[in-house]
C-alpha positions as CSV (number, residue, x, y, z in Angstrom):
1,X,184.2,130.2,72.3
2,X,180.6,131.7,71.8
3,X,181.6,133.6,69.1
4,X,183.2,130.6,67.0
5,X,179.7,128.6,67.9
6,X,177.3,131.3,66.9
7,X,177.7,130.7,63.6
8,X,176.8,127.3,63.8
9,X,174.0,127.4,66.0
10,X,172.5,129.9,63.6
11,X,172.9,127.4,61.0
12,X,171.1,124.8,63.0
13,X,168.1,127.0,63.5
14,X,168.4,127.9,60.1
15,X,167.8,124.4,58.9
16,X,165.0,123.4,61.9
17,X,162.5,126.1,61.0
18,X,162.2,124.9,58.0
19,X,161.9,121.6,58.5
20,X,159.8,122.4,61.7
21,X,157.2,124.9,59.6
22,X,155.9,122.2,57.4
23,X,155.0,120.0,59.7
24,X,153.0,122.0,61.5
25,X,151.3,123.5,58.6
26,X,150.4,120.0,57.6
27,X,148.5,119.2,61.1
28,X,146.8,122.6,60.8
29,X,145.4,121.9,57.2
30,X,144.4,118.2,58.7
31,X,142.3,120.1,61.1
32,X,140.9,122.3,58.6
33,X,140.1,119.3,56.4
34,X,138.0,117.9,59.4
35,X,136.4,120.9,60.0
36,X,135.3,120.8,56.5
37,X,134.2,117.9,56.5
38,X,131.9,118.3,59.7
39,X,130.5,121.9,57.8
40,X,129.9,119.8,54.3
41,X,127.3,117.3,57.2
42,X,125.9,120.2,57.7
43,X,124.8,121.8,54.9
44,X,123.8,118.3,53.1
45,X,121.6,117.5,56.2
46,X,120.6,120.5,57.9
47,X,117.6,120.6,54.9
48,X,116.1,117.3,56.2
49,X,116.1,118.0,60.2
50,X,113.3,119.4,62.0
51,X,112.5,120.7,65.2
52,X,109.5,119.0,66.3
53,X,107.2,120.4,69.1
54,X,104.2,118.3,70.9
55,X,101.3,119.9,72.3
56,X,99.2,117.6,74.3
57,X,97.3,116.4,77.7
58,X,98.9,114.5,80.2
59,X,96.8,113.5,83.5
60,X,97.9,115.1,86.7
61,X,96.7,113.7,90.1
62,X,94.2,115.4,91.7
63,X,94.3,115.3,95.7
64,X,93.5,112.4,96.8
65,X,90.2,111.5,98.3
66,X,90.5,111.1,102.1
67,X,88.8,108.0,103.6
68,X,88.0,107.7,107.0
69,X,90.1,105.3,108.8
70,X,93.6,105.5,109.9
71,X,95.5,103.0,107.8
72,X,95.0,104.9,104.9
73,X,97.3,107.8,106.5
74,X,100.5,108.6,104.8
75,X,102.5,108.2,108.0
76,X,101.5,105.0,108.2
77,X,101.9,103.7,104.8
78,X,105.4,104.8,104.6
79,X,106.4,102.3,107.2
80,X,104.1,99.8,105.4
81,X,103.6,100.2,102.3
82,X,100.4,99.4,100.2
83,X,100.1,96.0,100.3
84,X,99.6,95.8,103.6
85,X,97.1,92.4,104.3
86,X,94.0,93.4,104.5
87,X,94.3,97.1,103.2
88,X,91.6,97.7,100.4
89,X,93.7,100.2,97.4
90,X,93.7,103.7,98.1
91,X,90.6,105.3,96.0
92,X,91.9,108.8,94.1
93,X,89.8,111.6,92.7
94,X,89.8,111.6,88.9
95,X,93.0,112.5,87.3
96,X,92.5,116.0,85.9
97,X,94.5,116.7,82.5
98,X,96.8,119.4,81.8
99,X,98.2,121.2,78.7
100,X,101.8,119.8,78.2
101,X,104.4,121.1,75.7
102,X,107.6,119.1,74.7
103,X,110.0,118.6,71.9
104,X,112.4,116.8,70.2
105,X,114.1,116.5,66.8
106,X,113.3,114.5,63.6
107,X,114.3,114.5,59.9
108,X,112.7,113.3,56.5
109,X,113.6,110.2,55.0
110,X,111.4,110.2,52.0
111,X,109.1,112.7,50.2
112,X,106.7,112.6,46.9
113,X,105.4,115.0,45.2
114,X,103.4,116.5,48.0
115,X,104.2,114.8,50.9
116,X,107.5,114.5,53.2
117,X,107.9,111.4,55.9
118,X,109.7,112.1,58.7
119,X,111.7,109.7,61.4
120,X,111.7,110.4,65.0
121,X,111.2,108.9,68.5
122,X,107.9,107.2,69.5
123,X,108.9,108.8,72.8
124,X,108.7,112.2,71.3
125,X,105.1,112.3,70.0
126,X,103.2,109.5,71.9
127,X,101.1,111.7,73.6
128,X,100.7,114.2,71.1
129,X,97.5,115.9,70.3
130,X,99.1,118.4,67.8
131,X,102.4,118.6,66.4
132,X,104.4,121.2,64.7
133,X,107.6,120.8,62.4
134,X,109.7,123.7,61.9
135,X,112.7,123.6,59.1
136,X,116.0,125.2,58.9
137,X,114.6,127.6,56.6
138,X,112.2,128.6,59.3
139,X,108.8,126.9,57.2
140,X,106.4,125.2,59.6
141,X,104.0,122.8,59.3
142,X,101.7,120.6,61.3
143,X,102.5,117.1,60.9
144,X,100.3,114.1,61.6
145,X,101.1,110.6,63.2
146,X,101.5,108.3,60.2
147,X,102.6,105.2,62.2
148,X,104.3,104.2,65.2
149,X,106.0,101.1,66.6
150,X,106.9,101.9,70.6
151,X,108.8,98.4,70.8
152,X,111.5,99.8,68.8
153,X,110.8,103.4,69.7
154,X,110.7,104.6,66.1
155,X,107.5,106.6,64.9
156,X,106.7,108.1,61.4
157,X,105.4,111.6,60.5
158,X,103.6,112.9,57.1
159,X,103.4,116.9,56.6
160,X,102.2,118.4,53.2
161,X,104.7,119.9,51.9
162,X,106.9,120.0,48.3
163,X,110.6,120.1,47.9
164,X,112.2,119.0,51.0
165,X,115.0,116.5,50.2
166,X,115.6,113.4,52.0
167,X,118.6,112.3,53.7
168,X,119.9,109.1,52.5
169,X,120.4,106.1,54.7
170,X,123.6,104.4,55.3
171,X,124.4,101.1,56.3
172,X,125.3,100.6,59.9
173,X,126.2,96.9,59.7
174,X,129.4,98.5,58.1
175,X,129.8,101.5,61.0
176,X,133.1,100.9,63.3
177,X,134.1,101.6,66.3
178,X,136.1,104.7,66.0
179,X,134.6,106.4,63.5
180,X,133.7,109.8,63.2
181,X,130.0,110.9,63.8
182,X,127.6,113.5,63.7
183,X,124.4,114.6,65.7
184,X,122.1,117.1,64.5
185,X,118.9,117.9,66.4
186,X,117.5,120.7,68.6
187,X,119.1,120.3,72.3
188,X,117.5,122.1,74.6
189,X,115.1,123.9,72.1
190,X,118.3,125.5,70.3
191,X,117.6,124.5,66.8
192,X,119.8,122.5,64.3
193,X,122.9,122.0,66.9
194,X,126.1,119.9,65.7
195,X,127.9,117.6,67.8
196,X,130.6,115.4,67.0
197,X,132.1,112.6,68.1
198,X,132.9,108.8,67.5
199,X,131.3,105.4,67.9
200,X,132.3,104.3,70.9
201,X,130.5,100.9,70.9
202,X,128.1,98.7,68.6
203,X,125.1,96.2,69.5
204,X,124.5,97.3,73.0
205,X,121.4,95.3,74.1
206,X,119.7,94.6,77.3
207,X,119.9,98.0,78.6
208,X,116.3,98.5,79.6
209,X,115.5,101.9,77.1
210,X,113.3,99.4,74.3
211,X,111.8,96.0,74.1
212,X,114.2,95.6,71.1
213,X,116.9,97.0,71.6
214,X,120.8,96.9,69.6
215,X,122.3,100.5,70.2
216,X,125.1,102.5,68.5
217,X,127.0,103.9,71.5
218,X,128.6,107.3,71.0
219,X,130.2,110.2,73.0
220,X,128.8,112.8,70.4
221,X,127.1,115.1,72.9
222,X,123.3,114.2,72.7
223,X,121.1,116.3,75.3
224,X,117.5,116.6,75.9
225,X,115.9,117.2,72.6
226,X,117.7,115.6,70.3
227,X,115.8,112.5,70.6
228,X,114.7,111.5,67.1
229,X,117.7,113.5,65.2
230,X,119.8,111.8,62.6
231,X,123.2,110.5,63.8
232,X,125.6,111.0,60.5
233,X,128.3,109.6,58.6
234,X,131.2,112.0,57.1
235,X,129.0,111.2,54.0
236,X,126.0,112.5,55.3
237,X,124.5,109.1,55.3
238,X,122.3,108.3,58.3
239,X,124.1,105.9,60.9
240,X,121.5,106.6,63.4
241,X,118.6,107.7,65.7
242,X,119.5,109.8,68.2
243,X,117.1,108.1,71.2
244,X,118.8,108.6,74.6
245,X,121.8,109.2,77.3
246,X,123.3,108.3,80.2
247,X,123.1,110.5,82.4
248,X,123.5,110.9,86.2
249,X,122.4,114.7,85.4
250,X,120.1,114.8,83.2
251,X,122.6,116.3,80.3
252,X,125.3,115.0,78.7
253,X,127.9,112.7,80.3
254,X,129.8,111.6,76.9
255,X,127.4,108.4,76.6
256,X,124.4,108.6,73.8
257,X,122.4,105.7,71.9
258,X,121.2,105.5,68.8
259,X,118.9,103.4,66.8
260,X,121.1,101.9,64.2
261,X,119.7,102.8,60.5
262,X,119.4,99.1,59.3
263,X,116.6,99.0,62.0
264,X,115.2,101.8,61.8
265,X,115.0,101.9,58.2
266,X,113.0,98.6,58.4
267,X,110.4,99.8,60.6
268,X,110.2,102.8,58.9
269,X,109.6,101.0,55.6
270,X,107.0,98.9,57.1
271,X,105.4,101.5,58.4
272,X,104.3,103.3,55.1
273,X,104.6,100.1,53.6
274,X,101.7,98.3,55.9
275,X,100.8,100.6,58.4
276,X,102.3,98.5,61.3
277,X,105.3,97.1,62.1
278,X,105.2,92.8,61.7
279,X,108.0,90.7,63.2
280,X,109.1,87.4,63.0
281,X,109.3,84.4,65.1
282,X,110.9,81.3,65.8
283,X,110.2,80.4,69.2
284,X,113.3,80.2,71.4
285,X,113.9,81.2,74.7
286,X,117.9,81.9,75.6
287,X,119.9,82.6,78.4
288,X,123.7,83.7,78.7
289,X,126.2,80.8,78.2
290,X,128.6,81.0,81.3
291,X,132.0,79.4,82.0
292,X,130.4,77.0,84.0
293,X,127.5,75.7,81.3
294,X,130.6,75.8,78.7
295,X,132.5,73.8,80.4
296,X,129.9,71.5,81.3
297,X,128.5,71.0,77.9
298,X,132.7,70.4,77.1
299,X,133.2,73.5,74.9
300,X,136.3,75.6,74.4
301,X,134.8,79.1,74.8
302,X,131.8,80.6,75.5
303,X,130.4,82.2,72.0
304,X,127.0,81.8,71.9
305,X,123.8,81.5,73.7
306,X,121.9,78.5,75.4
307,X,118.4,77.5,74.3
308,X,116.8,76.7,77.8
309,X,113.1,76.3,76.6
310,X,111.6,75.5,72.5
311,X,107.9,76.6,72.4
312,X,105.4,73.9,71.6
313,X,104.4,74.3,67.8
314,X,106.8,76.8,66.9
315,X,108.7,77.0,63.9
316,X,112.0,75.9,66.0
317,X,110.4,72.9,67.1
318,X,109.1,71.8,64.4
319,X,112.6,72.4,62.8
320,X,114.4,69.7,65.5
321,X,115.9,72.2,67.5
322,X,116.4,71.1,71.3
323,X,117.2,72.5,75.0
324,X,120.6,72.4,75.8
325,X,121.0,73.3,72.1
326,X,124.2,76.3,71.6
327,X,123.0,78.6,69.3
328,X,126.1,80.0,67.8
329,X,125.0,82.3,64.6
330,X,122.0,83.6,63.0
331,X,122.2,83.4,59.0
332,X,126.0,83.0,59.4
333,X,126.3,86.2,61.6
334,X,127.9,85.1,65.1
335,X,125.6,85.6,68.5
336,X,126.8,86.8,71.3
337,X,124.2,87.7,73.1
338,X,120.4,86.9,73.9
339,X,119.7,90.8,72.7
340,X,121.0,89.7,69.1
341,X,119.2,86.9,69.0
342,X,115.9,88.0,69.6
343,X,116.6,91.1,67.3
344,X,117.2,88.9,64.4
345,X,114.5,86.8,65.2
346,X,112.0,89.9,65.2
347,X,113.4,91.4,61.8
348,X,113.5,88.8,59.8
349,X,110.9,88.2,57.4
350,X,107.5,85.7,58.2
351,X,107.5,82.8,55.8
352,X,111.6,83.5,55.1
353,X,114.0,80.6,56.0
354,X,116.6,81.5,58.3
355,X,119.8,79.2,59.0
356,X,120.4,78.8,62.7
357,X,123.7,77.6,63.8
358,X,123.9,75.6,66.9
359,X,126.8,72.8,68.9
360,X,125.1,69.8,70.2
361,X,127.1,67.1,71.9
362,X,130.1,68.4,70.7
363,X,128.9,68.6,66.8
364,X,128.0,72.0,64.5
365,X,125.1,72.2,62.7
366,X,123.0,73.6,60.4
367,X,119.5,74.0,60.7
368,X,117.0,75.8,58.4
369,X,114.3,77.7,60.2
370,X,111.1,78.8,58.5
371,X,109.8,82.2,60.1
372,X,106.5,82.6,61.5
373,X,104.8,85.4,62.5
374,X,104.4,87.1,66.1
375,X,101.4,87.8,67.2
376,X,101.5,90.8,69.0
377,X,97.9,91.2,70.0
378,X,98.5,87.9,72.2
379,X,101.6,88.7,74.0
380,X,100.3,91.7,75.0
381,X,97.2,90.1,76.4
382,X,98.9,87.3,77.6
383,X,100.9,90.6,79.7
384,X,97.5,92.0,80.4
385,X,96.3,89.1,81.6
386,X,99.1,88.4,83.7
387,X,99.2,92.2,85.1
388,X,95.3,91.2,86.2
389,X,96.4,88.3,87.9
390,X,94.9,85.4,86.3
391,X,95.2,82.7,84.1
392,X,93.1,80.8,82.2
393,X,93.4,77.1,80.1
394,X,90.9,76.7,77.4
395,X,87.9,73.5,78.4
396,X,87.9,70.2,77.2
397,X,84.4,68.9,75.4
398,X,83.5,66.7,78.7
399,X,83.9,70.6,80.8
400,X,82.2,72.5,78.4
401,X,79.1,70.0,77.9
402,X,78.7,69.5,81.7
403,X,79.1,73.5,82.0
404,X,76.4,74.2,79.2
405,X,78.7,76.2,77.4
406,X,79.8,76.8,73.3
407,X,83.1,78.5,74.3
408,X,84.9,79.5,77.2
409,X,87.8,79.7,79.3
410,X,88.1,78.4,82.3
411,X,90.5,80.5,85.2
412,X,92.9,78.1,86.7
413,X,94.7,80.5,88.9
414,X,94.4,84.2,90.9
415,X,97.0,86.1,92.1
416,X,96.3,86.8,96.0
417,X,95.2,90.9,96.5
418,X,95.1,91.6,92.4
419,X,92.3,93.0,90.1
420,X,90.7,90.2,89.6
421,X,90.5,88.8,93.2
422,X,89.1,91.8,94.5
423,X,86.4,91.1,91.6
424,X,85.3,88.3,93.5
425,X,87.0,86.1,90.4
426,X,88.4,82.6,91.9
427,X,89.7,79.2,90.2
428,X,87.4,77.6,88.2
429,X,84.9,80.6,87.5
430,X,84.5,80.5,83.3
431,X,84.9,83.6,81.1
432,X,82.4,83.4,78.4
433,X,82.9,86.6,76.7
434,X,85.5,89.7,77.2
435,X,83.7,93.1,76.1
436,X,80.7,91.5,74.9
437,X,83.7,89.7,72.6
438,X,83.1,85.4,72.9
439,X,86.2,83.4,74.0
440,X,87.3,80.3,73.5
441,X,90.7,79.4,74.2
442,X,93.6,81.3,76.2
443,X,94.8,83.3,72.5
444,X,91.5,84.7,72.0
445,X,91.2,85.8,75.6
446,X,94.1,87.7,75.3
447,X,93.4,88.9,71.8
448,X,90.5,90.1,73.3
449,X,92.0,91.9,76.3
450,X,94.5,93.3,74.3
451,X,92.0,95.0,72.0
452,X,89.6,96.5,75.0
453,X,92.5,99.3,76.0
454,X,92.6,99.8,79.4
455,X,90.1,98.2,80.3
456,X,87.6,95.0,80.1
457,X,83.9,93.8,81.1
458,X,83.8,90.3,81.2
459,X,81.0,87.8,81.2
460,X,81.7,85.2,84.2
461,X,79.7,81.6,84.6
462,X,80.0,80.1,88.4
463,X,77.7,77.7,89.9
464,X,75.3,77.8,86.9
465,X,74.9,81.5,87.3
466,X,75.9,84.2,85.2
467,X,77.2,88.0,86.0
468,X,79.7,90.7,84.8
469,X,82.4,92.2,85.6
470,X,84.3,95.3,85.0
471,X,88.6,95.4,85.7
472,X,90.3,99.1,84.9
473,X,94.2,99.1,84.9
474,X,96.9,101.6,84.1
């Protein structure tokens, strides 16, 4: 019986090797073809990327001054705390600084004749006093800080230097999920490393890295060090900005975020275009739409954001738009979250008109938003301010005349054990002038703080008399 079947079962094999051979030739050469295409990413980009090292200072606590009653003992105040009532701040010896090295990645985006201007992470030279570049060719040079914008995390660097290409940008409103990507960037110290990988998510906001944040998500293998290196299309395009993990470790975990090109690219441009970074605004304050609110409000699903507040004299009130309003898309590109929103609202152009979508009582509508123009200085005194622990409303002509004042503000609250109650500052003192600076309403008060750094002498009025003040934070 075997021997009448041999034959055939020869002729089966016969015809499934074959068959079976091509096949599997056909997946290796698909692999091949990948391969190929992650080497050609390579060689276009590994030109443009640099190793970046920082040498700088960094402050390192001296040991503490001892002070001679018990509840400044460490037993105690690790049962208590440092805001125990009553318990003046511990007083610490000056910080002495220290020699710090570290390093990260970058890569140049556009050059002249004698110049090259390279991307990277604010992160990765804020605290630089000198920096170094080094190529893939082994040149080196020492790069200065051309601009920086830590909001977004994106800084730019200018070296001297002919002949170094740039890599082109791509367009990452078009990246999908799925796609294959690239990283490039010096993990670890180990020079001009590939990793690849795809996008594993787009727009992730609110995740606490950046004030503005809208993250590429990828499980390319990103590491310590390749902050500031391109992430890459199979064209070689940038996608990306390599700017941080997750990581219960401190290395890779299969979760990386990158700066999306189309935002980077922006600040990038208006870096060397202005030397600062200028963002818009329209004056809204959101908050997730939930199940509840939707089905209150008698909507069918829960796209969108709800406007809970409209800031007096912004450019959204003065364009109608209303609490309770559903803001549904920003110039025809659907919101889903409060991230988006204030994204869009930052990049889009002062004096540009933007179309807001939003449902009221039921209805869609249209409404055309011009853009004003964030004023930075002021938030981040308003922050100061507020990080002081008081605040401050600007006088009315009756105050100011009885007071015998030009211009001043007048402090209508203090926080309880903050920097300015333990400067003797309470309700209803005036501040007439903030380094030596007049003030005259609550915007230039925080214009003011905002431009003294980390600190600020100010000039108080109370009961008729006059004195100063100095508050040091950070």
């Amino acid at each position: 019986m075997l021997r009448r079947l041999l034959p055939f079962l020869l002729c089966i094999t016969a015809l499934y090797v074959p068959l079976h051979a091509p096949a599997q030739e056909a997946g290796v050469e698909s692999l091949r073809q990948t391969a190929r295409a992650f080497s050609g990413v390579a060689r276009q980009a590994g030109p443009s990327v640099v190793f970046i090292q920082v040498e700088g200072l960094q402050q390192e606590a001296a040991a503490e001054e001892a002070l001679a009653w018990p509840f400044h003992d460490e037993l105690f105040r690790r049962f208590f705390g440092d805001d125990f009532p009553g318990l003046a701040p511990r007083r610490q010896a000056p910080r002495q600084p220290r020699r710090a090295l570290s390093q990260g990645s970058g890569f140049v985006f556009a050059s002249g004749p004698n110049t090259a201007y390279i991307l990277t992470n604010n992160h990765v030279v804020e605290h630089a006093g000198r920096i170094r570049v080094r190529f893939q060719d082994g040149r080196e040079f020492d790069a200065r800080v051309r601009g920086t914008d830590p909001k977004s995390d994106v800084a730019v660097l200018e070296i001297e230097a002919r002949g170094i290409p740039a890599l082109k940008w791509g367009d990452s409103a078009r990246l999908e999920v799925g796609e294959w990507v690239v990283a490039l960037g010096n993990p670890f110290g180990l020079s001009h490393s590939l990793t690849a990988g795809v996008v594993s998510a787009k727009g992730r906001t609110s995740l606490g890295i950046n004030d503005y944040e809208d993250f590429i998500q990828t499980d390319a293998a990103i590491n310590p060090g390749n902050s500031g290196g391109p992430l890459l299309n199979l064209d070689g395009e940038v996608i990306g900005v390599n700017t941080a993990i997750f990581s219960r470790s401190g290395g890779y975990m299969g979760i990386g975020f990158a700066i999306p090109s189309n935002l980077a690219r922006t600040i990038a441009e208006q870096i060397l275009g202005q030397g600062r970074v200028i963002r818009g605004v329209i004056g809204l304050t959101v908050q997730p739409l939930t199940r509840d609110i939707a089905e209150a409000l008698g909507l069918r699903d829960q796209r969108g954001v709800l406007v809970n507040q409209v800031a007096e004299g912004s450019p959204a009130e003065r364009a109608g738009l209303r609490a309770g309003d559903v803001l549904v898309s920003f110039d025809g590109t659907p919101l889903a979250d409060g991230g988006q929103y204030r994204n869009r609202a930052a990049m889009a152009r002062p004096g540009s008109t933007v179309v807001l979508g939003v449902i009221r009582e039921g209805r869609r509508l249209d409404i055309p938003v011009r853009v004003g123009q964030l004023d930075e200085a002021a938030i981040e005194g308003a922050q100061t301010a507020q990080a002081l622990g008081l605040a401050v409303r600007a006088l009315s002509p009756e105050e100011a005349r009885r007071a015998r004042v030009d211009r001043a503000v007048m402090v209508i609250a203090v926080d309880r054990g903050s920097l300015a109650a333990m400067a003797g500052i309470v309700p209803g003192s005036l501040i007439l002038e903030v380094n030596r600076k007049p003030v005259g309403s609550p915007a230039e008060f925080a214009a003011a703080l905002a431009a003294g750094g980390n600190s600020a002498m100010l000039r108080l009025q109370e009961n008729g008399r006059t004195r100063y003040v100095t508050l040091r934070w950070r």
